[in-house]
Every structure is written in structure tokens, then in C-alpha cells.
DRENVOKOL-633595 format. One record per residue (C-alpha): x, y, z; residue number from 1; residue in one letter. Coordinates in Angstrom, 1 decimal. Example, Ala and Ser with C-alpha at 12.3 -4.5 7.8 and 13.67 -1.06 7.14 Angstrom:
2
pt c1 12.3, c2 -4.5, c3 7.8, k 1, r a
pt c1 13.7, c2 -1.1, c3 7.1, k 2, r s
***
This chain:
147
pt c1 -24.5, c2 71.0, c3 -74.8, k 1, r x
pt c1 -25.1, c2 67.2, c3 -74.6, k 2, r x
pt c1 -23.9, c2 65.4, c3 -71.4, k 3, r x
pt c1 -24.1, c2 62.1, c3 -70.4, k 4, r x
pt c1 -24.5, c2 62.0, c3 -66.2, k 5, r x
pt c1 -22.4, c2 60.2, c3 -64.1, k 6, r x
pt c1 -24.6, c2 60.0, c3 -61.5, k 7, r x
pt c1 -27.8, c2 61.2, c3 -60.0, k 8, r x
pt c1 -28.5, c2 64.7, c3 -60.4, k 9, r x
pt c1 -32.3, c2 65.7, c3 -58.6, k 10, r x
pt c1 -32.8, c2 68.5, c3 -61.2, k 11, r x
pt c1 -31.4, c2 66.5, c3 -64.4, k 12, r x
pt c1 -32.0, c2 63.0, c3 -64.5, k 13, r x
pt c1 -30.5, c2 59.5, c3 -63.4, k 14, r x
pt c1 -27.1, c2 58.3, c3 -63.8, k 15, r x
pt c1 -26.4, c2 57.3, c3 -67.5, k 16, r x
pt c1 -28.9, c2 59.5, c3 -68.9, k 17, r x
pt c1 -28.2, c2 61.7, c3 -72.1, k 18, r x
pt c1 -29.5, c2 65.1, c3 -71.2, k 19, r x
pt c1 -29.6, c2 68.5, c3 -72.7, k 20, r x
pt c1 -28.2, c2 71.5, c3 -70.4, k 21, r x
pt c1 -26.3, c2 75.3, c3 -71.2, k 22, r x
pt c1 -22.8, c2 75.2, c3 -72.1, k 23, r x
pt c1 -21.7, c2 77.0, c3 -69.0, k 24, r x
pt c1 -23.8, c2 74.4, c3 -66.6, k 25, r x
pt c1 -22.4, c2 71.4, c3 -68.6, k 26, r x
pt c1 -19.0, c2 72.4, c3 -68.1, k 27, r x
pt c1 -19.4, c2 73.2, c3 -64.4, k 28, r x
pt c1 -20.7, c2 69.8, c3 -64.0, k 29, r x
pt c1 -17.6, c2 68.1, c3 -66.0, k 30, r x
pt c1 -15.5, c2 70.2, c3 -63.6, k 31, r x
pt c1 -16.8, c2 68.3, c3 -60.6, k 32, r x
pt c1 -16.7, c2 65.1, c3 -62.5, k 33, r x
pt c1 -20.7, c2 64.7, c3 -62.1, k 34, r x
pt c1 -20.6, c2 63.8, c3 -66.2, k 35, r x
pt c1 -19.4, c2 63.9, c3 -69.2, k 36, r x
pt c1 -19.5, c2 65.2, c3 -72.4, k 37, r x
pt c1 -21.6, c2 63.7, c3 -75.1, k 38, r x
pt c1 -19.2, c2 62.6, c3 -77.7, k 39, r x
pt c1 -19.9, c2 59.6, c3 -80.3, k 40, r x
pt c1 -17.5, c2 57.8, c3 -78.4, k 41, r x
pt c1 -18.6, c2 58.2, c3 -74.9, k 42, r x
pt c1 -22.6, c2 57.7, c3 -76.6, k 43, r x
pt c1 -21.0, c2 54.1, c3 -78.0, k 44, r x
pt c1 -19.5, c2 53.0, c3 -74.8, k 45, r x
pt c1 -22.7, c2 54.1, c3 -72.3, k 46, r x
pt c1 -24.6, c2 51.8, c3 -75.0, k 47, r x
pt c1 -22.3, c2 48.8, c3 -74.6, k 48, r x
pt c1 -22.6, c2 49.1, c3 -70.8, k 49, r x
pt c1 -26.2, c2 49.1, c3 -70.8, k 50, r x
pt c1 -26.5, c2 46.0, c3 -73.0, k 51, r x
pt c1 -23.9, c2 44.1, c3 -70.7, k 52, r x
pt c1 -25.7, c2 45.1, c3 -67.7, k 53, r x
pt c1 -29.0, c2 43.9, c3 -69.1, k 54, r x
pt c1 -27.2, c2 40.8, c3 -70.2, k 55, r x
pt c1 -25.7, c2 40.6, c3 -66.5, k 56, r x
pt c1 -29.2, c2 41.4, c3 -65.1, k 57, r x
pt c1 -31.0, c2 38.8, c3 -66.9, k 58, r x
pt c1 -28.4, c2 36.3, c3 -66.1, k 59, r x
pt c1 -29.4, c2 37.2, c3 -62.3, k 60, r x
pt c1 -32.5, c2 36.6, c3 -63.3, k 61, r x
pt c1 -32.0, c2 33.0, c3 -64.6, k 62, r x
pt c1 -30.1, c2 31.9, c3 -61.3, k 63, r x
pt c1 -32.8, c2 33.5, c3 -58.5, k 64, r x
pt c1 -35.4, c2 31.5, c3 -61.1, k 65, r x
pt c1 -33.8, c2 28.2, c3 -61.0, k 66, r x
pt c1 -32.9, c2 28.9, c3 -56.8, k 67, r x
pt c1 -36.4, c2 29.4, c3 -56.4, k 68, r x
pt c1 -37.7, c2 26.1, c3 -57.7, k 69, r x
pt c1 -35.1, c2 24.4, c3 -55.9, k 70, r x
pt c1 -36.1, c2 25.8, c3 -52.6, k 71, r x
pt c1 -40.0, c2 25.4, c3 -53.6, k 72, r x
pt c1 -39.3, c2 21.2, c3 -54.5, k 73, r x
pt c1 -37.7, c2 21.6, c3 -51.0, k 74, r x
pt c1 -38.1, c2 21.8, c3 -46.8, k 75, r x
pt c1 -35.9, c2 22.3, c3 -44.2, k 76, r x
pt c1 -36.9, c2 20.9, c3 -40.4, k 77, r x
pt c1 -35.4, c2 23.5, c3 -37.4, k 78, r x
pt c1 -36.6, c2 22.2, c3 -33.6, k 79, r x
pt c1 -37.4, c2 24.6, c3 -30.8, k 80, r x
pt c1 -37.9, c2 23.9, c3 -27.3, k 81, r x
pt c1 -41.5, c2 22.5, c3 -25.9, k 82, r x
pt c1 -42.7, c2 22.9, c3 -22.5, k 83, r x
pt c1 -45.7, c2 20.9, c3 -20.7, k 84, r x
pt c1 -49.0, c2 20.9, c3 -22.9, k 85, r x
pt c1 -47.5, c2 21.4, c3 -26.0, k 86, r x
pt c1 -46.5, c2 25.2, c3 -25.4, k 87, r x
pt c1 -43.0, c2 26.6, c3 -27.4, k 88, r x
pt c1 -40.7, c2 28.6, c3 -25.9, k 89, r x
pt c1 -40.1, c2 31.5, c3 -28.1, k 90, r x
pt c1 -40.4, c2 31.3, c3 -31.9, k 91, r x
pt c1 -38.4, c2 30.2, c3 -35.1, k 92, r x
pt c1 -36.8, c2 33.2, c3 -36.5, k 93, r x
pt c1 -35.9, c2 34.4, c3 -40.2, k 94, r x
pt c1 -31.9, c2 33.4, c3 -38.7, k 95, r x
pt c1 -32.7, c2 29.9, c3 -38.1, k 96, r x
pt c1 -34.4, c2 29.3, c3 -41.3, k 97, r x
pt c1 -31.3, c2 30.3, c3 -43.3, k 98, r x
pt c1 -28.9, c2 28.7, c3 -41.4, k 99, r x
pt c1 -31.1, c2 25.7, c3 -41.4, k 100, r x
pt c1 -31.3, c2 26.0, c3 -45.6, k 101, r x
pt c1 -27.5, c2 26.2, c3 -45.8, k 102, r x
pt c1 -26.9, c2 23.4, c3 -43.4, k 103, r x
pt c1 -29.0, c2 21.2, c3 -45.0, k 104, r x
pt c1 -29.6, c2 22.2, c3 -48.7, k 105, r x
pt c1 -26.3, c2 23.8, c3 -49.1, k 106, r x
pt c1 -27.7, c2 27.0, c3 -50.2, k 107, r x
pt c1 -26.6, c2 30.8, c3 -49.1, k 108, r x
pt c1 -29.5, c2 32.6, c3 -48.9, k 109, r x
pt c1 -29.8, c2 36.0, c3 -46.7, k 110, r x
pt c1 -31.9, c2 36.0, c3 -43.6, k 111, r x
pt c1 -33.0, c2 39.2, c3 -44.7, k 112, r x
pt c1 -34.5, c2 37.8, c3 -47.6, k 113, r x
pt c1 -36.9, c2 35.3, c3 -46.0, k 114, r x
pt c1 -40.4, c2 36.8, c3 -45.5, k 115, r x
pt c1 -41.8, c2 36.2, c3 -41.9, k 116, r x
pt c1 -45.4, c2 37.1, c3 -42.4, k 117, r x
pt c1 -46.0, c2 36.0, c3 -38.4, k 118, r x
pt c1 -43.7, c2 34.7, c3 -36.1, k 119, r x
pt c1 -43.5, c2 30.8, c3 -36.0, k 120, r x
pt c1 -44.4, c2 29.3, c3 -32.6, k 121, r x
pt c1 -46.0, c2 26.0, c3 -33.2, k 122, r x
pt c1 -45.0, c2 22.9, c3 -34.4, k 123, r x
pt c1 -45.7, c2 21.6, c3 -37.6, k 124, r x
pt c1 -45.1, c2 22.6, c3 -41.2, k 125, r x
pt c1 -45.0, c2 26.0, c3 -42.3, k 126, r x
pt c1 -44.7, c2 27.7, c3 -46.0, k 127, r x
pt c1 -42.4, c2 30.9, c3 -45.8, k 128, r x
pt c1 -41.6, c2 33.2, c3 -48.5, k 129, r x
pt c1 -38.6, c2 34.0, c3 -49.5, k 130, r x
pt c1 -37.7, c2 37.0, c3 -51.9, k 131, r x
pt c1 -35.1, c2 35.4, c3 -54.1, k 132, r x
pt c1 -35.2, c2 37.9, c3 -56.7, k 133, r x
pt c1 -37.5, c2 41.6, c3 -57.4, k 134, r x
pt c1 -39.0, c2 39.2, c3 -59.2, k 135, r x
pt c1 -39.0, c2 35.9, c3 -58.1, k 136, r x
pt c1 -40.3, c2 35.0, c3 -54.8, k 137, r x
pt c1 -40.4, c2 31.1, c3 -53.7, k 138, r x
pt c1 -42.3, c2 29.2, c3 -50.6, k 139, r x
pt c1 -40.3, c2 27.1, c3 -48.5, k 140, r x
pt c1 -41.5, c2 24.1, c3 -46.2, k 141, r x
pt c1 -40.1, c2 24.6, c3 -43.0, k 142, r x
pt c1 -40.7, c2 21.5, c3 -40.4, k 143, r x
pt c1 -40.9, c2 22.8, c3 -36.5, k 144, r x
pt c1 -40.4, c2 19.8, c3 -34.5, k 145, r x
pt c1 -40.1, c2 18.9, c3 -30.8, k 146, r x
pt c1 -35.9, c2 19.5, c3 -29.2, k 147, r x
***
């Protein structure tokens, strides 16, 4: 029998997959609603998903690469404290840079998303990465000045 899973099975394959299995499995599985069977209608409709979720996925694509060349043309300045002889109190953290990019470039971006390869306690300009996409990562200027 020819099923078509629903979702992840450790033994079978990944959700979406076409897989062969015994009549008596298959239909234990459709029972629990784990897949379904392989019919040329059901084979037409997981192919038209998959081409809209590549479409979809691609279209992702596009907007984290135009994001990223919008935050790479740009900078954002944040401030932290400074004690006597130049010294910071504390550090600028992933938090501050995104609130900083959305306050002043008007962009939503994810603190999670911004790579912090060290922690940023002195003044001046920094680059920091920021994972826009799997695939598309962009540096961002970020300006640490005096409060």
C-alpha cells in the first residue's frame, strides 16, 4: 500500500513523503490519522502544496534579501552609561539593538535574531550580525555613544 504521511514518523519518513508500507500497517496508520492513502487525487494536491510552499518560501527569501541590504546601507546609535576614565557600566545587549532598529529605522526584527559574537562594552562603532534569513545574514553598524 502507498501512503502519503501526515507527519513525522521515525521509522517511515518525513511529513509529506510518499512511502511504501503493508496493507495492515497502512491502515493502522490512517486509523490514527498519521496519513493517508495514496490516491491520484491526494498525489495531485500534496504536489500543489509543495509548489506553493516553495513559491511562499522563495518569496521569504526575496524579503529577508532586500531587509538585509537595508539594514547593511544602515546604523543605529544606542548610548550607555560612562563612568570616570572612560569605563561603561554594563554592556549593550541583543534587546537594545532591536528596539533601537525599530525606533529608528522602523524595522521589526527579533532580538533573537541578532548575533552577539562578544558583549559590547565600549564606545564606538560596532558591526553586528544579524540572521535575517537561513540564508541571509546582514552586518549592522551600531554607534555606542556617551548618556
Amino acid at each position: 500500500m502507498e501512503i502519503i504521511l501526515l507527519e513525522e514518523i521515525k521509522s517511515l519518513g518525513k511529513k509529506g513523503e510518499l512511502v511504501q508500507v503493508k496493507d495492515g500497517y497502512g491502515r493502522s496508520l490512517i486509523a490514527r490519522k498519521q496519513c493517508l492513502e495514496a490516491t491520484a487525487k491526494n498525489k495531485n494536491d500534496l504536489k500543489l502544496k509543495n509548489k506553493n510552499a516553495e513559491k511562499v518560501a522563495q518569496e521569504k527569501y526575496e524579503e529577508a534579501k532586500v531587509l538585509g541590504e537595508k539594514l547593511e546601507e544602515s546604523s543605529v546609535t544606542t548610548k550607555i552609561k560612562v563612568g570616570e576614565g572612560g569605563r561603561t557600566f554594563g554592556a549593550v545587549s541583543s534587546k537594545e539593538i532591536a528596539k533601537a532598529v525599530e525606533e529608528q529605522l522602523q524595522l521589526a526584527i527579533d532580538k533573537k535574531k541578532i548575533q552577539l559574537t562578544e558583549s559590547i562594552k565600549t564606545l564606538g562603532v560596532h558591526e553586528v550580525m544579524v540572521k535575517v534569513h537561513p540564508k541571509v545574514t546582514a552586518k549592522l553598524k551600531v554607534k555606542v555613544m556617551e548618556e
